[in-house]
C-alpha positions as CSV (number, residue, x, y, z in Angstrom):
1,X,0.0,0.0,0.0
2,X,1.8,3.6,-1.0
3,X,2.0,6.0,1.6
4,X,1.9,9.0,-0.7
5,X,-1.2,9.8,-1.4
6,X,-4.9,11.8,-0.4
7,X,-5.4,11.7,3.5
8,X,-1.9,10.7,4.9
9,X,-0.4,14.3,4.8
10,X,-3.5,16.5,5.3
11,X,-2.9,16.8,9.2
12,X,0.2,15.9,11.3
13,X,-1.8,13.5,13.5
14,X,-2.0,11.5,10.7
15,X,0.5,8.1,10.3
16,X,0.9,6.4,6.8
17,X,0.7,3.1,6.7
18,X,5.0,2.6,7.0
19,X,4.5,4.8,10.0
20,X,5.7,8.1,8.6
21,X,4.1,11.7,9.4
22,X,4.2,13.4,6.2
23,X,3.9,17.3,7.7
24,X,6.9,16.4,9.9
25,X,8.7,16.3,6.7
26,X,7.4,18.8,4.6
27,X,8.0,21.1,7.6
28,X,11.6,19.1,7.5
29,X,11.9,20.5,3.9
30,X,11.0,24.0,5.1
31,X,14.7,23.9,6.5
32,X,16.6,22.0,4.1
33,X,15.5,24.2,1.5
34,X,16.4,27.3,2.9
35,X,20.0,29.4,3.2
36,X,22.5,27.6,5.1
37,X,23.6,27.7,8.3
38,X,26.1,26.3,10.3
39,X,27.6,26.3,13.8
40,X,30.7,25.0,15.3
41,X,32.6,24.7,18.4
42,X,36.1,25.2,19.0
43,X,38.2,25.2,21.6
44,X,37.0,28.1,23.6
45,X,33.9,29.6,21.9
46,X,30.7,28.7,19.1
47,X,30.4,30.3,16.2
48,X,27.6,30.5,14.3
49,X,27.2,31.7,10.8
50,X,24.1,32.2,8.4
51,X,23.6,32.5,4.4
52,X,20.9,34.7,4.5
53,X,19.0,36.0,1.1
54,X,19.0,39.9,1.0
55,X,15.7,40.0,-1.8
56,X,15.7,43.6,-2.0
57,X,18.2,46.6,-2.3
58,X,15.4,48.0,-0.1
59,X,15.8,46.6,3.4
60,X,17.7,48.1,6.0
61,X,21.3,46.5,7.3
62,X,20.7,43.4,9.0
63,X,17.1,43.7,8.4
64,X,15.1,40.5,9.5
65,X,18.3,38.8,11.5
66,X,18.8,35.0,12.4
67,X,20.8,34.9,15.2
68,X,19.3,36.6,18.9
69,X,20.3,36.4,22.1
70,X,17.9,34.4,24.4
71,X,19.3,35.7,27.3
72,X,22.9,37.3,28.6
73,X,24.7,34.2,28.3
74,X,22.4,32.2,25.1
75,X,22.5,32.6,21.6
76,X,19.9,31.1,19.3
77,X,19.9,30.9,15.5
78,X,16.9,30.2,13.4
79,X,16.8,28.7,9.9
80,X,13.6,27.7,7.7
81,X,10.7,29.6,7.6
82,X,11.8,33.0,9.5
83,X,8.2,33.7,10.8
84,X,8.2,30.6,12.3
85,X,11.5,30.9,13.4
86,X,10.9,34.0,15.1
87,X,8.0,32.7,17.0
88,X,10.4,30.1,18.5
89,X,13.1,33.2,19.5
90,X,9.6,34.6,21.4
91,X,9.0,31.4,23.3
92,X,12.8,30.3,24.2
93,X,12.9,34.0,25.3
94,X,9.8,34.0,27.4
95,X,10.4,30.6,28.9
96,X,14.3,32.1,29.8
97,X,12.5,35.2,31.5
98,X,10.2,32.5,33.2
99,X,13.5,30.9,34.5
100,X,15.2,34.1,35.8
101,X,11.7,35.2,37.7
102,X,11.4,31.7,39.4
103,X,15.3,30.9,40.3
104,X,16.6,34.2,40.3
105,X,19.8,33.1,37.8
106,X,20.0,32.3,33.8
107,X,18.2,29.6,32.4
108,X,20.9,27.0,31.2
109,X,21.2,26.8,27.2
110,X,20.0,22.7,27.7
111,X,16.9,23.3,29.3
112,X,16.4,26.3,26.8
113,X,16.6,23.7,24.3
114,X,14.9,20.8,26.0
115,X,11.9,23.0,26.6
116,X,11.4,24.7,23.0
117,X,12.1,20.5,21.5
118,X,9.0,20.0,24.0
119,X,6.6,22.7,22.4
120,X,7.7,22.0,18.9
121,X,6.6,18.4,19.3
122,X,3.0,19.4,21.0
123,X,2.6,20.9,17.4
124,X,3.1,17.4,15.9
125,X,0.6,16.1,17.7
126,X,-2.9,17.5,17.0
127,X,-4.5,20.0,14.7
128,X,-1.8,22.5,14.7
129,X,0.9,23.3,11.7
130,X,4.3,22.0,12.2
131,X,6.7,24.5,12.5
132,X,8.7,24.5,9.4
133,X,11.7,25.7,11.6
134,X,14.6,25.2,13.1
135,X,16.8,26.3,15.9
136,X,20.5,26.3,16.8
137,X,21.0,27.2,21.0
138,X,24.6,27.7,22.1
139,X,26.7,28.7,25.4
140,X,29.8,28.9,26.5
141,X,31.4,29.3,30.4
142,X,34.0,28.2,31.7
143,X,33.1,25.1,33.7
144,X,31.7,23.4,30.6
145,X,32.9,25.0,28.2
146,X,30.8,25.4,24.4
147,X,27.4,23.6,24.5
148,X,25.5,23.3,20.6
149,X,22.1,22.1,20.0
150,X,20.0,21.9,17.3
151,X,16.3,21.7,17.3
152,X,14.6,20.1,14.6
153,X,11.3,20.4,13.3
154,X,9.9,17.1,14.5
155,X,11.1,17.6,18.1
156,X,14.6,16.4,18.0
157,X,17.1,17.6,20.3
158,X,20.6,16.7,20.1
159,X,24.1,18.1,21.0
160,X,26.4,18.6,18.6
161,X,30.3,19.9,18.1
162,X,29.9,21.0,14.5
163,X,26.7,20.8,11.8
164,X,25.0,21.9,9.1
165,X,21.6,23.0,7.8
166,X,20.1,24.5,5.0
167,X,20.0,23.6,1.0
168,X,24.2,23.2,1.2
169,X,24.2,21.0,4.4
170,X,26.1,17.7,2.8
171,X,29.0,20.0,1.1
172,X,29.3,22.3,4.7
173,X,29.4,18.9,6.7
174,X,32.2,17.7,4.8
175,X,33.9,21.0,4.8
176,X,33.7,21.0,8.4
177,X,34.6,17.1,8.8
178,X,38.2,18.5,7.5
179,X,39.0,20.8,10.3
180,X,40.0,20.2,13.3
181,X,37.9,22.2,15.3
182,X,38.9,21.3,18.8
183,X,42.3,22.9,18.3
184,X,40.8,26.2,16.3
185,X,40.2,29.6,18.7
186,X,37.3,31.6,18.0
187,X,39.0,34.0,15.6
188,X,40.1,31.0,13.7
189,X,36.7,29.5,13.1
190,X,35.4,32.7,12.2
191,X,37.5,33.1,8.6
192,X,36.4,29.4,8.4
193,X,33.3,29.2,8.8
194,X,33.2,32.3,6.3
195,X,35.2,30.1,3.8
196,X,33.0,27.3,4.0
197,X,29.6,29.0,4.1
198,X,31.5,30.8,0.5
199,X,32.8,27.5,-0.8
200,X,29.2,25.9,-0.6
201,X,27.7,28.3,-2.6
202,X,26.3,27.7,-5.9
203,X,27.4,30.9,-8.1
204,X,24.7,30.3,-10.6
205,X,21.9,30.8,-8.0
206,X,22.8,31.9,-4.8
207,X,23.2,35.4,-5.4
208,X,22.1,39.0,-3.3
209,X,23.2,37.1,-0.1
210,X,24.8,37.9,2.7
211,X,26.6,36.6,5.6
212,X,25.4,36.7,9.3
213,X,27.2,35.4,12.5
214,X,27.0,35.2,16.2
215,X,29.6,33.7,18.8
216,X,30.0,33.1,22.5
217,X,33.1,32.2,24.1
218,X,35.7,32.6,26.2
219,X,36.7,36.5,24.6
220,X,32.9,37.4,24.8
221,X,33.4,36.2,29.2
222,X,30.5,34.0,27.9
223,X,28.0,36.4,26.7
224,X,26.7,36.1,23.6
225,X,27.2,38.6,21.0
226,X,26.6,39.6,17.4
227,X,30.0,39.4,15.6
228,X,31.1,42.9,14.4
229,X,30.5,43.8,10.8
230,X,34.3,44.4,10.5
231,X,35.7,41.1,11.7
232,X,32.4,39.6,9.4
233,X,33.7,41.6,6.5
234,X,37.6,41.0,6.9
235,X,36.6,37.0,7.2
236,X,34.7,37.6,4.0
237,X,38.3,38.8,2.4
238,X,40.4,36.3,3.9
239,X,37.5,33.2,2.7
240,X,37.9,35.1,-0.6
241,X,41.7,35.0,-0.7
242,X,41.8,31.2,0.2
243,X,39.1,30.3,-2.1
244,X,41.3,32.1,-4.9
245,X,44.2,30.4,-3.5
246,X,43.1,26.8,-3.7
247,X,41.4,27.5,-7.0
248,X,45.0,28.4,-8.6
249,X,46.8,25.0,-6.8
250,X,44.4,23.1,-8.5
């Protein structure tokens, strides 16, 4: 019996007959279809980086961002559908402020993610859209160092040191597989990640884009922060340089 067909994807309450939930994966696509993003850890910060579409001249700088701060000390990066990505931002944030009112200290960047993996599953469980979003939560301090997870759009929650996401996710994961990122400092992973998120792109089609990062380590004291539009812009160069430079050994 085929499990593609009328009545198996209309709601996500809905199993096929192979047990599959065909809105969990169309809201899957929602992310694998958009910009890229990646995030890694090295050995004393995260960054996180983002190939976002600038589709009109129009918009201000940074207009409709990726990455916000959840709280002093936790960054978050959406990618997939932004409205829906946004929407998650509101609830990690409210649930952070929920945190600080009730224990009087910063919610840790686990529970941040446990807790938003929680609601996004509720929505694969009745009536309600999946959201066709996802979510990378980092943190840094000093006890336990760089923390990474990713939530997925079904619910998942897992740590990570490095990954991928987005329509270039494959060619970024092997980029990244080639690094040794436990020996690379923040600054270091910066011109890297620029160089991959550049090397991944497809020249024909990914154009009017623009790059977007975040980190949190040991330089930041563990606060996450926006990286500055001139260390963005000099990585940029340097990505450019090496691209060049690899283009000519070859």
């Amino acid at each position: 019996m085929s499990s593609i067909g009328t009545g198996y994807d209309l709601a996500a309450s809905t199993f096929s007959p192979d047990g599959r939930i065909f809105q969990v994966e169309y809201a899957q696509k929602a992310v694998d279809n958009a910009g890229t993003m990646i995030a890694i850890r090295g050995k004393n910060g995260i960054v996180m980086v983002a190939d976002k579409v600038i589709s009109s001249k129009l918009y201000t700088d940074n207009a409709n961002p990726r990455m916000f701060n959840v709280n002093d000390n936790v960054g978050v990066a959406v990618a997939g559908n932004y409205p829906d990505g946004f929407s998650l931002k509101n609830y990690a944030y409210g649930e952070a402020m929920k945190w600080l009112k009730d224990y009087r200290e910063p919610m840790p960047v686990q529970n941040i993610a446990n807790s938003v993996a929680e609601y996004i599953h509720i929505h694969t469980l009745g009536i309600s859209r999946p959201f066709g979003a996802g979510a990378f939560f980092v943190a840094w301090n000093k006890q336990t160092g760089g923390r990474l997870f990713l939530v997925e759009p079904s619910g998942l929650n897992y740590e990570y040191k490095a990954w991928a996401v987005g329509k270039h996710r494959q060619a970024a994961k092997a980029e990244i597989e080639k690094l040794k990122i436990d020996e690379l400092d923040v600054q270091q992973l910066v011109k890297e990640a620029a160089r991959i998120i550049m090397a991944v792109r497809d020249e024909n089609k990914d154009k009017n884009v623009q790059i977007e990062m975040g980190w949190v380590g040991e330089h930041t004291n563990g606060k996450y922060e926006e990286v500055p539009e001139e260390v963005v812009t000099a990585a940029e160069e340097w990505a450019s340089a090496k691209l060049d430079e690899d283009d000519m050994e070859d």
